[in-house]
Structure formats: C-alpha cells, structure tokens
C-alpha positions as CSV (number, residue, x, y, z in Angstrom):
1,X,-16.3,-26.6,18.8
2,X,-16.9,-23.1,18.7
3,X,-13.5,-21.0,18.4
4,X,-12.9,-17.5,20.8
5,X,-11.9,-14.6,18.2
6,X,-8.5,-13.8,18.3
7,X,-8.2,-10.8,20.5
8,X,-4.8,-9.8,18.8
9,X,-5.1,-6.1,18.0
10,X,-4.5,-5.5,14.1
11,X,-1.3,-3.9,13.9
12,X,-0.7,-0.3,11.5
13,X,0.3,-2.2,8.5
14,X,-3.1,-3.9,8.1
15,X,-4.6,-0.7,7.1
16,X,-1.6,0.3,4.9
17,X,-3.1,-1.0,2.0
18,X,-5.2,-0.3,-0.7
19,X,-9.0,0.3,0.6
20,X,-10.2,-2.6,-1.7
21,X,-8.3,-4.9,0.3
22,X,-9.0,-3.3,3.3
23,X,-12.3,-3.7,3.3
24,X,-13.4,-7.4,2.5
25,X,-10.3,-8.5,5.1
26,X,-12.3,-6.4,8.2
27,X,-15.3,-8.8,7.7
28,X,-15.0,-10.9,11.1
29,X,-12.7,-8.3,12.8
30,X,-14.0,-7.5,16.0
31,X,-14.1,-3.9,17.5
32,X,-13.5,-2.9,20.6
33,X,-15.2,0.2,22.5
34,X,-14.1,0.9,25.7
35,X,-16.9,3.0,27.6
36,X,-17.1,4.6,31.0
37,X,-19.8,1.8,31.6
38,X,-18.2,-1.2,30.7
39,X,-16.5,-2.4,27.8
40,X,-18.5,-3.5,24.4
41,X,-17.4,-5.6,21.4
42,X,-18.4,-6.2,17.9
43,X,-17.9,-8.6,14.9
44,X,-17.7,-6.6,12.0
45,X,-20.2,-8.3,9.1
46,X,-20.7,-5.0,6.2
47,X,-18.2,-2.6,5.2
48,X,-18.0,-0.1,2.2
49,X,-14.9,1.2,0.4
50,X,-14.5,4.6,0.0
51,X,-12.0,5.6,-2.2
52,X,-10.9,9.1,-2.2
53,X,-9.9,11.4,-5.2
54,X,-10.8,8.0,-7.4
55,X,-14.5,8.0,-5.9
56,X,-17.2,10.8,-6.6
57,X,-18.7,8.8,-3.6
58,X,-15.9,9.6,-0.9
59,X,-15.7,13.2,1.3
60,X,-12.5,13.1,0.5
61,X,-13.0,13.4,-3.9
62,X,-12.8,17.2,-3.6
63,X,-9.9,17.3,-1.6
64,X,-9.0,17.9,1.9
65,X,-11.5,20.2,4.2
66,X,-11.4,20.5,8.2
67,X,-14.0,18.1,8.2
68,X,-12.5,15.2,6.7
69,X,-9.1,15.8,7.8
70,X,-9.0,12.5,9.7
71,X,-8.8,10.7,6.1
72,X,-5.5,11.8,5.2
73,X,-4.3,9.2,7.5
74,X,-2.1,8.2,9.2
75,X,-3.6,4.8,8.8
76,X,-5.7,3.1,11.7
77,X,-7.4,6.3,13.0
78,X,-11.2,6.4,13.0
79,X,-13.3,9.0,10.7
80,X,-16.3,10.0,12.0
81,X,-19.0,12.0,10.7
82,X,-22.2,13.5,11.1
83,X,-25.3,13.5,9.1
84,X,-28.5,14.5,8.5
85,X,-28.3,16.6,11.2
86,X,-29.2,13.9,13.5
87,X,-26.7,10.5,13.1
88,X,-23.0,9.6,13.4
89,X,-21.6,7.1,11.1
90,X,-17.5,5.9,11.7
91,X,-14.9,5.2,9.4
92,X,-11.5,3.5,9.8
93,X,-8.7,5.2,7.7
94,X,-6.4,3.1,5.7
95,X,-3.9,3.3,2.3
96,X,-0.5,5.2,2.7
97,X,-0.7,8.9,4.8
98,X,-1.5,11.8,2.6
99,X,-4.1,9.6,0.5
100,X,-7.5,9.6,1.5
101,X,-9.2,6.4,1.9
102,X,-11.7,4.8,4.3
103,X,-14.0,2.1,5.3
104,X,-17.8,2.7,6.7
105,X,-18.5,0.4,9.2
106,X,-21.7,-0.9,7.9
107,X,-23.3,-3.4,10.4
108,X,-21.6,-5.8,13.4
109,X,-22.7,-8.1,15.8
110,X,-22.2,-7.1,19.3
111,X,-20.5,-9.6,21.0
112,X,-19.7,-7.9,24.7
113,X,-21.8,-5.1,26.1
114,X,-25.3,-6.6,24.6
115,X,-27.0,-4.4,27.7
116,X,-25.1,-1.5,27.1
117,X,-26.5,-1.5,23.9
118,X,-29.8,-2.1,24.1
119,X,-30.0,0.7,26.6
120,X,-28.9,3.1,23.5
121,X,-31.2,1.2,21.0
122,X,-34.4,1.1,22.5
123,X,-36.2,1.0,19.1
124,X,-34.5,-2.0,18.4
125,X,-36.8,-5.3,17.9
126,X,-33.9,-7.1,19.1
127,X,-30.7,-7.7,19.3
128,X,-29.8,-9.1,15.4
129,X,-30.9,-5.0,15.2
130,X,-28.9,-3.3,17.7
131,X,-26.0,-2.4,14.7
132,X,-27.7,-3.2,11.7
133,X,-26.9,-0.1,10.0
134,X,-23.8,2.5,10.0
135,X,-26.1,5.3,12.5
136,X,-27.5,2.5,14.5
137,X,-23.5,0.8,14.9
138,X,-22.4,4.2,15.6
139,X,-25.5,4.8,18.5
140,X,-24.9,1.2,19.9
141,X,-21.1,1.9,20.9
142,X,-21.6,5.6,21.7
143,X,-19.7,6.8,18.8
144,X,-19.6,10.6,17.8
145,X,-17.3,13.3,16.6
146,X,-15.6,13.1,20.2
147,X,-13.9,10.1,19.0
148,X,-12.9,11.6,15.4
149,X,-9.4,10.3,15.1
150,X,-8.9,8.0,17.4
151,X,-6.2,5.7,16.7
152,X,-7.2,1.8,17.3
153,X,-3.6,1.0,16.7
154,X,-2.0,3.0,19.4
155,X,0.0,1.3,22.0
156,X,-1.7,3.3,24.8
157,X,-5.2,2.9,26.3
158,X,-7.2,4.0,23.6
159,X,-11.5,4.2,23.8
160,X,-11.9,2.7,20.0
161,X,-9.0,-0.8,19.2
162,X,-9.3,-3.5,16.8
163,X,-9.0,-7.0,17.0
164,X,-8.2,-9.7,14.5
165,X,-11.1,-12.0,15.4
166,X,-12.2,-14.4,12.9
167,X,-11.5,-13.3,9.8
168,X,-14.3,-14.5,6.8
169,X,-13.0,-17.3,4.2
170,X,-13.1,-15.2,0.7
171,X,-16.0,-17.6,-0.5
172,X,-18.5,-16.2,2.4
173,X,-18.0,-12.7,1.4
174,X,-20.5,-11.0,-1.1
175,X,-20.3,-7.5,-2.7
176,X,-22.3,-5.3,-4.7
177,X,-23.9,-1.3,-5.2
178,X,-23.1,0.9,-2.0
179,X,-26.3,1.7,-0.3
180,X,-27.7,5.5,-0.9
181,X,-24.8,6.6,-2.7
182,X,-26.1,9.0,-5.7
183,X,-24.0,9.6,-9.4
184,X,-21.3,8.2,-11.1
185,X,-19.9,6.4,-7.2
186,X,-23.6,4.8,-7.4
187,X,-22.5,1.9,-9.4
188,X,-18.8,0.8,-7.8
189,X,-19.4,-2.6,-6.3
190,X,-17.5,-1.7,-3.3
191,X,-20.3,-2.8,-0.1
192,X,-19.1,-6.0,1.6
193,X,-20.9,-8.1,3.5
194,X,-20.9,-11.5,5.1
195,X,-23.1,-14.0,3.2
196,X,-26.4,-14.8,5.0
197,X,-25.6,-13.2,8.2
198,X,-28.9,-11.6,9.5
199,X,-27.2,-8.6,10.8
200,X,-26.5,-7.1,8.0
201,X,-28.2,-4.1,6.5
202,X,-30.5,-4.4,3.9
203,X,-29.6,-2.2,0.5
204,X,-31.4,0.9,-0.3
205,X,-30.7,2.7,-3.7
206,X,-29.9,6.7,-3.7
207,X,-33.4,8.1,-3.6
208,X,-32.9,12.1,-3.4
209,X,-34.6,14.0,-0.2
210,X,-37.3,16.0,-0.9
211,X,-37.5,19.5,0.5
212,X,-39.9,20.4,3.2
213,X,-42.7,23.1,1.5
C-alpha cells in the first residue's frame, strides 16, 4: 500500500536547528509552489549544507552583504540566488536568526504540476530530469530572485510552503563532497542525498572556469 505524504506544513522550529540536522531531515519533504498556472509539488531527494562563518563554501563566510541578506534568518525563509549570469538556485534558511545558515535544494521529484514543468524544461529527456540539479529545480517551479525571502512557514497564502511528506529512514540517506565547491569547503561531506533514487544529481568536482580569449 502506497502511503499519501503528509501534507502537514513544517512548522518554524524545524528549521531552528543546526544546518547539519537540517539538511538530512528535508530528504522526503515535499515542496510546495503555488503558480499563477496551477499548483506544483516536489519530493525533496539532495540537499547541501551550508554553513555560514564556519564554511569557506557558504555566501555568508565573509559576513553579511545585500545579496545574502535573506540568510540571517529568521528561519524558514527561502534564499535565492543567481549565477553564472544565467541560473537561479534556492536555499531554505535555518539555525537561530542572526546566524547564517542554509540548505541548497539539490534535486526533487515533482509530484504535482508534471506539465507545468515540462513546459519550463524542454531539454529535459524526461521527467526523472525535470529537477535533477539545483538550476534545473529552480527552472521547473519558476523560482527566481522575485521569491528571495519568502517565508514557507507563514500562516498566510504564501507562493513557496513546505510539507512534512515522507521523511527518509536515516539508513537510506548517503552523504559525501559538495558538488563544484572549490578550497578548503571542497572536502566537508555535507551533500545529502537519498540512496538510489534516479533523480538525484550526479557529483561534479570544482573544476575552475576558464576565461574566454
């Protein structure tokens, strides 16, 4: 018998916590985007930690700049950023206010709003592909800097909320290297990612960009 995820939205104190615990526990969560086209869904299946002034890795190791504000909490407000001059990746904000800390949303399922989806993933093969990567989970729910913190814990209509779904038994969660992240954050095991699940993004190493001559 296949079980409906609990559509209980995760109250603040869920992302109160340290980022470590955070992240393994959103594995199975489900996200919910509420569009002007319909509403879309999607099981969360690889995270990364990001751990502020402890993590050369984080936007937030340097301190606190307009752009990554959002960090600084309160808890349960999205972060989103862009880069490469082309891609938006999202973030959910979590430890105690003041602290900078955040989780990449690496990868999902989608769940609800398959067809919405696809529409904004056309280069998708199909539909294991749609979010298989924090720009492509970004593109698929129409996520930009509009909805830079947004809080998915707020008791009013709100377009970005999640949902306790199904959380992952500890024993089905793997973790290792974040993907592309160069220096001395390179080697913090802090990517999570449901074992075997073939949404999830493969890992790249840091390889630097080369400048155009």
């Amino acid at each position: 018998m296949i079980v409906s995820p609990d559509r209980t939205p995760l109250p603040r104190e869920f992302f109160d916590r340290p980022v470590l615990e955070v992240a393994p526990d959103l594995l199975g969560r489900v996200l919910v985007r509420t569009t002007p086209d319909g509403p879309m869904a999607l099981r969360l299946t690889e995270v990364e930690a990001y751990d502020g002034p402890n993590d050369p890795g984080s936007h937030a190791y340097r301190g606190r700049t307009p752009r990554n504000d959002v960090m600084f909490g309160p808890p349960g407000h999205v972060y989103v950023y862009f880069t490469y001059g082309m891609w938006f990746c999202m973030n959910l904000v979590c430890g105690p206010e003041g602290r900078a800390s955040a989780v990449l949303l690496r990868a999902g399922e989608v769940i609800e709003g398959v067809e919405l989806a696809r529409k904004r993933r056309l280069s998708a093969r199909n539909d294991r592909e749609l979010a298989k990567g924090p720009a492509r989970l970004a593109t698929a729910l129409g996520v930009d800097r509009s909805l830079d913190g947004t809080d998915t814990c707020s008791a009013n209509e709100t377009p970005l909320r999640m949902l306790t779904g199904s959380p992952v038994p500890s024993g089905q969660v793997l973790n290792g290297p974040r993907t592309g992240v160069a220096g001395e954050g390179g080697v913090h095991p802090w990517r999570f990612w449901v074992a075997n699940d073939p949404t999830v993004s493969p890992y790249r190493a840091h390889a630097p960009r080369r400048r155009r001559s």
